[in-house]
C-alpha positions as CSV (number, residue, x, y, z in Angstrom):
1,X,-9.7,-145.6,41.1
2,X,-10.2,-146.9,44.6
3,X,-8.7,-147.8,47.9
4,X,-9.8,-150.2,50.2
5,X,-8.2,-150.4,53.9
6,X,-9.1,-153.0,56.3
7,X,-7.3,-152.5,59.7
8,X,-7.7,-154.7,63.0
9,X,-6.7,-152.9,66.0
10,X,-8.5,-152.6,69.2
11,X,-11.8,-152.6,66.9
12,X,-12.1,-153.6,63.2
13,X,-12.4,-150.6,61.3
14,X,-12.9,-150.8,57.4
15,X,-12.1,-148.0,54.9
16,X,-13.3,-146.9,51.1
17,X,-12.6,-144.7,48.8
18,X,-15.2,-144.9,45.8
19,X,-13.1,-143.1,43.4
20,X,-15.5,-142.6,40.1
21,X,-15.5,-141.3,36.7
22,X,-18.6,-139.9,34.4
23,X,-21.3,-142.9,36.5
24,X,-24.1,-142.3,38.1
25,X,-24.1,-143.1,41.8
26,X,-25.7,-143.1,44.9
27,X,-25.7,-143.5,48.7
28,X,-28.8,-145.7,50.3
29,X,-28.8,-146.2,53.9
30,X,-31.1,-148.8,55.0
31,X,-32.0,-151.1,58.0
32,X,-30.0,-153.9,57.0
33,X,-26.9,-151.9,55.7
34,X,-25.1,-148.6,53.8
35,X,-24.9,-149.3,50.3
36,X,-23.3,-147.2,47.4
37,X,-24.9,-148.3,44.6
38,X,-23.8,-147.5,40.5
39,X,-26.9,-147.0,38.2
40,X,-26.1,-149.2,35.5
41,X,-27.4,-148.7,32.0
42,X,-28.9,-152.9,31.9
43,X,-29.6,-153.3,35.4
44,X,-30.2,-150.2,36.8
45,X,-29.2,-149.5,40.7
46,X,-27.1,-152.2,41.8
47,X,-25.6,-152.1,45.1
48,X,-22.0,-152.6,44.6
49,X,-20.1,-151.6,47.8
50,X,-20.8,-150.8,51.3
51,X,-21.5,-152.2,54.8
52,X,-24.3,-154.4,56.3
53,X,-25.6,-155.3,59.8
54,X,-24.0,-158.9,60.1
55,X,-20.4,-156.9,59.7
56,X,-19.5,-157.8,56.5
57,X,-17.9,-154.9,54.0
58,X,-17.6,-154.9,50.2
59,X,-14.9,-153.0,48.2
60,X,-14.4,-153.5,44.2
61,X,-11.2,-151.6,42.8
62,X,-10.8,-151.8,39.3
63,X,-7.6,-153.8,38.4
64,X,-5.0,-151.6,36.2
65,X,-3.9,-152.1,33.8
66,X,-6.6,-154.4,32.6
67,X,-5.9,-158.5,32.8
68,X,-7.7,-160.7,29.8
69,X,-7.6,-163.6,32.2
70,X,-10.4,-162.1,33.8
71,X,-13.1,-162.1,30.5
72,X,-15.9,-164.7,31.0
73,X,-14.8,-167.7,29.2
74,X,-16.9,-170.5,30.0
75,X,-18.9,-171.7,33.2
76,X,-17.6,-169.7,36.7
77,X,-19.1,-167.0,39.1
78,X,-19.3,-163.4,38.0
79,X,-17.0,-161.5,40.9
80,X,-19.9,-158.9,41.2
81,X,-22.8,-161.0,41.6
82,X,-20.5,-162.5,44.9
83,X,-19.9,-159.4,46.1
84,X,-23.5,-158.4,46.1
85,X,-24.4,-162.0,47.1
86,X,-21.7,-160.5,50.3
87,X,-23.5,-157.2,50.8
88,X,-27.0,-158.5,50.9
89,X,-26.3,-161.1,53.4
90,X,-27.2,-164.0,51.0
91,X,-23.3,-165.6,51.0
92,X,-21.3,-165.2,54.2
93,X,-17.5,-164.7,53.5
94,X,-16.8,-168.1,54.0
95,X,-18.8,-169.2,51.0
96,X,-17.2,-166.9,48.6
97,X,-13.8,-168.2,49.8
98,X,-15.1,-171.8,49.1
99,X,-16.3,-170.7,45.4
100,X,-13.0,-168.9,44.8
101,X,-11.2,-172.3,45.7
102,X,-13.2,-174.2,43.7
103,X,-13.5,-172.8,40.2
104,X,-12.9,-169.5,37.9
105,X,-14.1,-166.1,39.3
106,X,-14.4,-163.7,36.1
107,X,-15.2,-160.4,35.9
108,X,-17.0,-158.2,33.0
109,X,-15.3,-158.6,29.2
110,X,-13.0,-155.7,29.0
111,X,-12.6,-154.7,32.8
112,X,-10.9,-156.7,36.0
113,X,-12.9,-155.4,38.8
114,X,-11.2,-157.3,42.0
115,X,-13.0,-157.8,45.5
116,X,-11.9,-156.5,48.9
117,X,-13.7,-158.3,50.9
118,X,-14.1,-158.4,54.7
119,X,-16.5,-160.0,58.0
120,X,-17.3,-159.3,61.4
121,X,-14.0,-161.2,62.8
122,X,-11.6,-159.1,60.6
123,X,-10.9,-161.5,58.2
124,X,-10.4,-160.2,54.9
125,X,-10.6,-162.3,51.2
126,X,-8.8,-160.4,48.0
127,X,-10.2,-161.7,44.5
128,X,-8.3,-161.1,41.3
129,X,-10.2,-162.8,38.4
130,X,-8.4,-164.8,36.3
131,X,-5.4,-164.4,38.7
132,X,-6.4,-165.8,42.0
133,X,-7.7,-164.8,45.7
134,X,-5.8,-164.4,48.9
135,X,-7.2,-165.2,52.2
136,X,-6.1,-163.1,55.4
137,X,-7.2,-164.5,59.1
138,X,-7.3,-161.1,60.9
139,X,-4.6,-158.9,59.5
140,X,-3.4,-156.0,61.1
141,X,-4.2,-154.5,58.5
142,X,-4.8,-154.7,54.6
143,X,-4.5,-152.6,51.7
144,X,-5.8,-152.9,48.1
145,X,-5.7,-150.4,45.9
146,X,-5.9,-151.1,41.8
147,X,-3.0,-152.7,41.1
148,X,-2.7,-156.8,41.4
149,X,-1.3,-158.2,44.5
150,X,0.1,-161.0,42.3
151,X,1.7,-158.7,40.3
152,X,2.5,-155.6,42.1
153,X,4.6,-153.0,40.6
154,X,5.3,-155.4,37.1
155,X,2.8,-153.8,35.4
156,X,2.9,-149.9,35.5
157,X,-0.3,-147.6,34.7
158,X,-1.4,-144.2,35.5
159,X,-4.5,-145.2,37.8
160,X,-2.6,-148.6,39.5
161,X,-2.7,-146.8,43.1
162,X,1.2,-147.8,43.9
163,X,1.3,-144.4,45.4
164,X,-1.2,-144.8,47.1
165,X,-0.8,-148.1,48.8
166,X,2.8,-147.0,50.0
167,X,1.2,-144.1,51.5
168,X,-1.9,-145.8,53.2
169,X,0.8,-148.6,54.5
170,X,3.2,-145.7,56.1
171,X,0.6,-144.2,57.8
172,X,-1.4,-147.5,59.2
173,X,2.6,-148.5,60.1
174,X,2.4,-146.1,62.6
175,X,-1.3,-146.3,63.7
176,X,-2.1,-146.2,67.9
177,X,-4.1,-149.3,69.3
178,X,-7.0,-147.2,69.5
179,X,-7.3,-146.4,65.7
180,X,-10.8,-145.2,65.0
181,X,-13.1,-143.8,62.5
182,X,-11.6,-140.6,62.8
183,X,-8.3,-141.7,62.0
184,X,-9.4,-144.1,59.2
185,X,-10.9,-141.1,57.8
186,X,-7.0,-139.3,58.0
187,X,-6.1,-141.6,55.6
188,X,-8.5,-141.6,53.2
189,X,-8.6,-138.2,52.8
190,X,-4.4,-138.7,52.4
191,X,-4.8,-140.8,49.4
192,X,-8.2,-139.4,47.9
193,X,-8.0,-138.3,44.0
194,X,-9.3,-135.1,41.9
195,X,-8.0,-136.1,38.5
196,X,-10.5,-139.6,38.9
197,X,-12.8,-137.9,41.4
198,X,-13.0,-139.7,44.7
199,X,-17.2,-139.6,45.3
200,X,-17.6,-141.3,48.5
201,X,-15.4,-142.3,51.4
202,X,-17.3,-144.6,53.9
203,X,-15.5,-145.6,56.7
204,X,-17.4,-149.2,58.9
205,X,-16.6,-149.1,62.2
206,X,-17.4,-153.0,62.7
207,X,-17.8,-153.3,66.4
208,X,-20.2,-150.5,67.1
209,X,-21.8,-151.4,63.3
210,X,-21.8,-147.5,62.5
211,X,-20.9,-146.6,59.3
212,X,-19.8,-142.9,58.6
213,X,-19.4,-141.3,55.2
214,X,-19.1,-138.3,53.2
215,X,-19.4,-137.1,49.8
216,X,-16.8,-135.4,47.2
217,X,-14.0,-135.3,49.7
218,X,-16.4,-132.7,51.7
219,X,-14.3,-133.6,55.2
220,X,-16.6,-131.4,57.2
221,X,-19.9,-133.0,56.2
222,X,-19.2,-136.7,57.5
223,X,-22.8,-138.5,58.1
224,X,-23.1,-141.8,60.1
225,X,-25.4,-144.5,60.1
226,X,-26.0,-146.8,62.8
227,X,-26.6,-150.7,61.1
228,X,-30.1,-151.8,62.2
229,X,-32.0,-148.2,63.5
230,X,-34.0,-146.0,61.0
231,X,-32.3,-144.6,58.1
232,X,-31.4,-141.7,59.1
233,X,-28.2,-140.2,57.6
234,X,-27.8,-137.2,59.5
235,X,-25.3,-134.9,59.4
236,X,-23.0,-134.8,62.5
């Protein structure tokens, strides 16, 4: 169960929380971008979420509970091929908007992944298959967790992140001007979760295109990448 956190103060900074049960992951820095990527059983490593050099960031909570509307039922655009599309600079955000207005966006049968999308102006774009998108010009900040925004508390489930959200929301309420990666970091580690084990937070500052992350809520062990220079991942 994820969080995604997209904040525009002084500087755009973006937030994850790769929350993960029983999958195989992984963490590739790279030239071009910070990917986590999932090994999938079909596919193998597909690079699912992370940041890239043009400022773009890609989130994909899983939607609880679980919306029907979002099966595959006929022609449309699979929500994680766009997101990937996102990642590896192939769409801009702009593009994925324009698809999401056009047609259906689905997901996989039997799960409602949703997007949390955001560029290198702040804007963000929200995609709930089967249920719709929501466009956001530079927010002060937004918030998706893994409940639907179109439905918001209506639907209750163990894993739906209302807690969550409420608690992310209070605390970017009363965030300085100057919030930074440090402070994105605060809150992640407020609403990270043990019983579905958050794996990664990532945190993107935008402007200085230096991602930062760490592994199994290890706080102390926070690497950074700087978008475009040798992979490095150092510890710092």
């Amino acid at each position: 169960m994820c969080t995604s956190i997209v904040v525009n103060k002084k500087k755009t900074i973006v937030g994850w929380n790769l929350d993960l049960l029983d999958m195989e992951y992984r963490v590739r820095p790279a030239d071009k971008g910070v990917y986590i990527e999932v090994n999938d059983a079909a596919e193998g490593w597909m690079p699912l979420f992370g940041a890239n050099s043009r400022g773009d960031f890609v989130g994909m909570p899983t939607c609880w509970p679980f919306d029907e509307r979002s099966n595959p039922t006929g022609p449309g655009d699979n929500v994680i091929l766009l997101d990937i599309d996102l990642l590896l600079q192939k769409k801009t955000l702009r593009e994925i908007r324009e698809i999401a207005a056009k047609g259906p966006v689905f997901s996989i049968p039997g799960l409602t992944f949703m997007s949390a999308l955001s560029d290198a102006e702040g804007n963000v774009l929200h995609i709930i298959p089967g249920q719709g998108f929501e466009y956001y010009e530079k927010p002060e900040y937004k918030i998706l967790t893994n409940f639907s925004p179109f439905k918001q508390d209506s639907e209750k489930h163990p894993w739906m992140g209302w807690d969550r959200y409420h608690k992310a929301e209070a605390m970017l309420k009363e965030a300085a001007d100057d919030f930074d990666v440090n402070d994105c970091f605060e809150i992640l580690k407020a609403v990270s979760q043990e019983v579905c084990p958050t794996v990664v937070s990532m945190v993107y500052d935008v402007d200085e295109r230096l991602v930062a992350w760490c592994e199994n809520r290890d706080w102390e062990k926070i690497k950074r990448q700087s978008i475009g220079c040798p992979a490095s991942g150092k510890e710092v």
